[in-house]
C-alpha positions in Angstrom: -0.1 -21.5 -15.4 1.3 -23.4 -12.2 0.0 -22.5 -9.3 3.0 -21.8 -7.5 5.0 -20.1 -9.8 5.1 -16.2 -9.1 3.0 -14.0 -12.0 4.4 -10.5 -13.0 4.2 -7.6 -15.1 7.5 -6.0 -16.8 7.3 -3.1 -15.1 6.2 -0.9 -12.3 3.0 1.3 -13.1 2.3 4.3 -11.1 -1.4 5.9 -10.5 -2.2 8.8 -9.3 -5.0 9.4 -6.9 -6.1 13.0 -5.8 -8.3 13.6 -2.3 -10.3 16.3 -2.0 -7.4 18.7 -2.6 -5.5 18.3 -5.9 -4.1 22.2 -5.8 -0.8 22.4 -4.6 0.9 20.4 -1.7 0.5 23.1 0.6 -3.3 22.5 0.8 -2.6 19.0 2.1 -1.2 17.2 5.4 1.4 15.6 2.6 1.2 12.6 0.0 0.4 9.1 1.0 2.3 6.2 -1.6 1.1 2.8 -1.5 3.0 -0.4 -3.8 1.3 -3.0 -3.8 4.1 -5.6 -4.5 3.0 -8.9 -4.7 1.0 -12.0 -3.4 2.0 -14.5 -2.1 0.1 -18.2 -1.6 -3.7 -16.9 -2.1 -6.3 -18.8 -1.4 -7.8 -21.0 -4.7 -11.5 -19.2 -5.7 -11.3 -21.2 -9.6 -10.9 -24.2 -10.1 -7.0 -24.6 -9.8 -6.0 -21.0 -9.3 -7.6 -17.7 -8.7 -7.6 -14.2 -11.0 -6.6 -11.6 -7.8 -7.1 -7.6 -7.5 -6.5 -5.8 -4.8 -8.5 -2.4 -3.6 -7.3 -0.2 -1.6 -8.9 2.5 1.5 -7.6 5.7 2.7 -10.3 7.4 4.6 -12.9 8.0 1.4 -10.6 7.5 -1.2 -10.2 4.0 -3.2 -7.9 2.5 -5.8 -8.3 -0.7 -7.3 -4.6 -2.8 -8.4 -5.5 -4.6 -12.5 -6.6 -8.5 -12.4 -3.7 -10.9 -12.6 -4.9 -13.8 -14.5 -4.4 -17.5 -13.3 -2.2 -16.7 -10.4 -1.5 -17.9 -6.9 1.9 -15.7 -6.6 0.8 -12.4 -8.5 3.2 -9.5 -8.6 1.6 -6.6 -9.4 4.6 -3.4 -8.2 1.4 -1.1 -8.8 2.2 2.4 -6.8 -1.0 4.6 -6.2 -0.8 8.1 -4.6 -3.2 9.6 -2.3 -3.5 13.2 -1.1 -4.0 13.4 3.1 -6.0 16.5 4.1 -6.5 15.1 7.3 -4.6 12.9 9.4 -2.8 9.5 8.5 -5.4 6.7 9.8 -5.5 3.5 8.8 -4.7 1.7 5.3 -7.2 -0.8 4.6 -6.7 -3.5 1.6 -9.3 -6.0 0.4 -8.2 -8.5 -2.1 -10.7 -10.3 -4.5 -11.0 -12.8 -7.1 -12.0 -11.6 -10.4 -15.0 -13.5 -12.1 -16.8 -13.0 -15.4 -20.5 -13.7 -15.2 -21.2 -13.6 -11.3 -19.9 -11.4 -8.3 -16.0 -11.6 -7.4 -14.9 -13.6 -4.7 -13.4 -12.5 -1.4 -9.7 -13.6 -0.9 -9.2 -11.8 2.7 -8.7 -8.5 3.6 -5.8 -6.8 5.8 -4.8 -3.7 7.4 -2.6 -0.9 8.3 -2.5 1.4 10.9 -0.6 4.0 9.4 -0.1 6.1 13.0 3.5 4.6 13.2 4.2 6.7 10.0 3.0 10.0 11.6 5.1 9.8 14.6 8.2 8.6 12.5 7.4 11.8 10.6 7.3 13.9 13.8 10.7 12.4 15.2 12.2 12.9 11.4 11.3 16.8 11.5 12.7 16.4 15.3 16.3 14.9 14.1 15.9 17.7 11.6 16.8 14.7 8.6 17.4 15.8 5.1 19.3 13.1 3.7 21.0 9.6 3.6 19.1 6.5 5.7 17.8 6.0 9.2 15.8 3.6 11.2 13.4 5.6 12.9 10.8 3.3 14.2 10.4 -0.7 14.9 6.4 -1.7 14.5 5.7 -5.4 15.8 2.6 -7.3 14.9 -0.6 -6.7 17.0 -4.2 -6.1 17.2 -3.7 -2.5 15.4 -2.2 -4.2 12.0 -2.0 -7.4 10.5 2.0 -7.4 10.5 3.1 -10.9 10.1 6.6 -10.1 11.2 8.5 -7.0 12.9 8.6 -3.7 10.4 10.9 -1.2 10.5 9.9 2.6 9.4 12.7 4.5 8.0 13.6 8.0 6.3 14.7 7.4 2.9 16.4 10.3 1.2 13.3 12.4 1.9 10.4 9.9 2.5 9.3 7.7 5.4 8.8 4.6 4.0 7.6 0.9 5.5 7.8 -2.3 4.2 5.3 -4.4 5.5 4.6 -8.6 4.9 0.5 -8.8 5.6 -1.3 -11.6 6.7 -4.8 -11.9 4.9 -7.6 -11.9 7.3 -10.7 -14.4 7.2 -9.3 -16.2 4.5 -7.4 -20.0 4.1 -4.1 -18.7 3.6 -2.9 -15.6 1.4 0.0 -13.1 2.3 0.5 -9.5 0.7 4.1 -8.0 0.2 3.3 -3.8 0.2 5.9 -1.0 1.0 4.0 2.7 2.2 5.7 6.1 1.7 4.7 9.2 3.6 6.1 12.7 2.0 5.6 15.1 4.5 3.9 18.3 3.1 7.0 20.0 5.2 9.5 18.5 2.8 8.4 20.6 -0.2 5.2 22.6 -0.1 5.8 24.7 -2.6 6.1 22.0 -5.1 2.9 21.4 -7.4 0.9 18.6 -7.2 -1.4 17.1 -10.1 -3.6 14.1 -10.2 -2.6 11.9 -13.0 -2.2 8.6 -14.6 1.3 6.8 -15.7 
């Protein structure tokens, strides 16, 4: 495979991941949904290419994207939800290489701070929004994220979403394309809420 083609699956797969509360949305602070889009110019930890995954962190719990095979450029468009009990922190990703008979290799790590999301949340319930689109909050790189250009958090027909373009920390090079959605447990906390797998 060329190395700086872009790799990709069909289709976008959806996981599931409860916290410690997997009852009903009520029990919870609201859901957390991470896509991790894509890769883009990761660091070589084969011999011509590398076999990326990337896991995830939100306070204790982890997900873990599949291996791309062979790929520089992977897209993955892997969406994983998390239950918050508590409050939104920080979103930490670690990307590896995938290797067979000995450990995987690191390919940098970046991350999030997801407090930008809670206040957006705060001004949405504020603006009392219910509908249609709105820019709600502009985040700039710094010291509390690895933003490699300005990100803009808006309300989305119901969610706060962010897409973010993520430099890769203590690596060569490596970039990581992921868009975060925050649904408030105010939006609909009556509705029931299962862990499960797409």
């Amino acid at each position: 495979m060329e190395t700086g083609a872009p790799c990709s699956a069909p289709s976008l797969k959806r996981v599931e991941r409860g916290g410690a509360s997997t009852g009903y949305m009520g029990e919870t602070n609201g859901i957390l949904k991470v896509i991790i889009v894509r890769g883009k110019r990761l660091a070589i930890r084969d011999f011509t290419s590398s076999d990326p995954y990337v896991i995830l962190r939100v306070g204790d719990q982890t997900a873990k994207t599949r291996v791309i095979n062979s790929c520089l450029n992977p897209t993955w468009n892997e969406e994983f939800t998390f239950s918050i009990v508590d409050s939104l922190g920080v979103l930490k990703l670690e990307m590896f290489d995938w290797d067979r008979f000995k450990h995987d290799d690191k390919m940098g790590h970046a991350f999030v701070n997801l407090q930008p999301i809670a206040s957006a949340s705060k001004l949405k319930r504020a603006l009392k929004l219910s509908t249609g689109e709105t820019k709600l909050r502009k985040v700039a790189p710094d010291v509390e994220n690895c933003l490699m250009e300005d990100s803009y958090v808006r309300f989305v027909d119901g969610e706060i979403v962010q897409d973010v373009r993520l430099r890769l920390c203590d690596v060569e090079s490596g970039e990581l394309f992921v868009t975060i959605k925050w649904i408030d447990h105010t939006t609909n906390c009556s509705a029931p809420y299962s862990a499960r797998s797409m």
